[in-house]
Residue, then its C-alpha position, 0 to 999 in steps of 0.5 A: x289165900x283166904x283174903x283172895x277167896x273173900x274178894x272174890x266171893x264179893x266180886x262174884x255176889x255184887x252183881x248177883x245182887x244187882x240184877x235181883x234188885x233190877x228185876x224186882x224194880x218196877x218198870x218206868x212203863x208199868x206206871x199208868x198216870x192217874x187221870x185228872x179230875x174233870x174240872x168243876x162248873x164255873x162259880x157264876x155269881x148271880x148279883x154281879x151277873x144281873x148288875x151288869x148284863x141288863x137293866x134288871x136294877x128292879x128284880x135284883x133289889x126285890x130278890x135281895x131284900x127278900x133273900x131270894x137271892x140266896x136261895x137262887x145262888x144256892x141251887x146253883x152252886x150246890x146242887x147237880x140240877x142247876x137252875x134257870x131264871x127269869x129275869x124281867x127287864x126293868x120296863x116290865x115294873x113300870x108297866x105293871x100297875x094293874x095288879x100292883x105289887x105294893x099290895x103283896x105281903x113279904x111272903x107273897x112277893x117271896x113267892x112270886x120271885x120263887x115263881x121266876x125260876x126252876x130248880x133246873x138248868x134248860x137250855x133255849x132248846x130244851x124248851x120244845x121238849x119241856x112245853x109237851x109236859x106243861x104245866x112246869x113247877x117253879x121254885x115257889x112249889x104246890x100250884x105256882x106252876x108256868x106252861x110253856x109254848x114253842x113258836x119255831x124256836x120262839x119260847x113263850x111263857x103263860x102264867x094265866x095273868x102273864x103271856x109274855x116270851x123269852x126275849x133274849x138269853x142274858x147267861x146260858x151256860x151249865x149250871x145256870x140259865x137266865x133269859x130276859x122276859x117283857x112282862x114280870x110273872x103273876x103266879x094264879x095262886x096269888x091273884x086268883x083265877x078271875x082274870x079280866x079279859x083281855x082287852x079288845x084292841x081299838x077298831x080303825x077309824x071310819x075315814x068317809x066322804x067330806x060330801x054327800x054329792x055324786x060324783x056326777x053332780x060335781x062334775x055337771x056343777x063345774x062345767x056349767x060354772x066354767x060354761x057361766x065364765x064364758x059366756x060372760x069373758x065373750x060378753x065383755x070382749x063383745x063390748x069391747x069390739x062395739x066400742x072400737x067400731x064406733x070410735x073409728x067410725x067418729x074418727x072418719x066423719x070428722x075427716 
């Protein structure tokens, strides 16, 4: 009798036990997943982008035998700002000759590399907005400042020496903007405020007259010359005629 109570006893606690324990589990409803962290920007290495996305083989050299490169890598992978470069063709070298480069001390050309980025990431239409609050600071800090102007969407870029544009979009993609220039950027704060004017550009040449005569004269001068032929085209057929006549008048006599 006792060993019946003890069986039941368990029978009757087991499923006691069972729907305190369903109770107390938590719901496969009440879990809310945790949200994904949103992804990072994309690594945009700036060596192999100017390597191979345009004849920028010069500006490449000059940012990495001056570490510039660094500084530039940096800002863009390592802050929130990002950065936006501007990278002058290797056509722009070249024509460069006056003022030359060679002449630059290593932290003036440090410098003046500094002076073709800013510490931020601009898109082509944030251009407008930016050209209502030049002059902008670059990279190369203090006066080492770009105005920019606006054209409908066209981006020009003056630096007192330098009046060039953005010519294309190499790379613009948050956090890194890099645009293709025409002329390299001479910073006033290297060359000086005494900047030789522009040159005038040269007047079209004066096509005149081969002759000084009037027309009319011309056309008088040609139809006395063509009356003169003539004349004398009457003259000889005149000739001609009295030669015949007297020939046939011979030929009659002799009959």
């Amino acid at each position: 009798m006792k060993a019946l109570l003890v069986v039941f006893g368990v029978l009757f606690c087991f499923p006691l036990a069972n729907a305190k324990t369903a109770a107390l589990a938590p719901s496969p409803d009440s879990f809310s997943p945790t949200p994904a962290p949103a992804p990072g920007p994309d690594y945009v290495n700036l060596t192999d982008l100017l390597s191979v996305a345009g004849p920028f083989h010069k500006f490449l050299n000059y940012l990495v035998s001056t570490k510039v490169i660094d500084t530039f890598q940096n800002q863009a992978n390592n802050t929130e700002e990002g950065i936006t470069i501007f990278v002058p063709k290797d056509g722009a070298f070249s024509f460069q000759k006056n003022p030359s480069l060679a002449n630059l001390t290593d932290d003036q050309l440090k410098s003046l590399l500094l002076f073709h980025g800013l510490p931020h990431y601009y898109t082509l239409a944030d251009f407008a907005q930016l050209s209502q609050s030049s002059p902008v600071s670059t990279f190369a800090g203090g006066s080492y400042s770009i105005n920019f102007t606006d054209d409908s969407g066209t981006v020009h870029l003056s630096s007192g020496w330098t009046h060039t544009k953005i010519s294309s979009s190499v790379h613009s993609t948050d956090p890194v903007a890099v645009y293709q220039i025409n002329r390299v950027l001479l910073p006033e704060a290297i060359y000086g405020t005494d900047i030789p004017p522009t040159p005038a550009p040269a007047p079209a040449p004066d096509i005149s007259p081969t002759a000084d005569t009037p027309s009319g004269t011309t056309e008088a001068a040609g139809s006395t010359a063509s009356s003169s032929k003539n004349n004398a085209s009457s003259e000889l057929i005149g000739l001609r005629n009295k030669w015949l006549l007297g020939a046939f008048v011979g030929l009659l006599l002799l009959i």
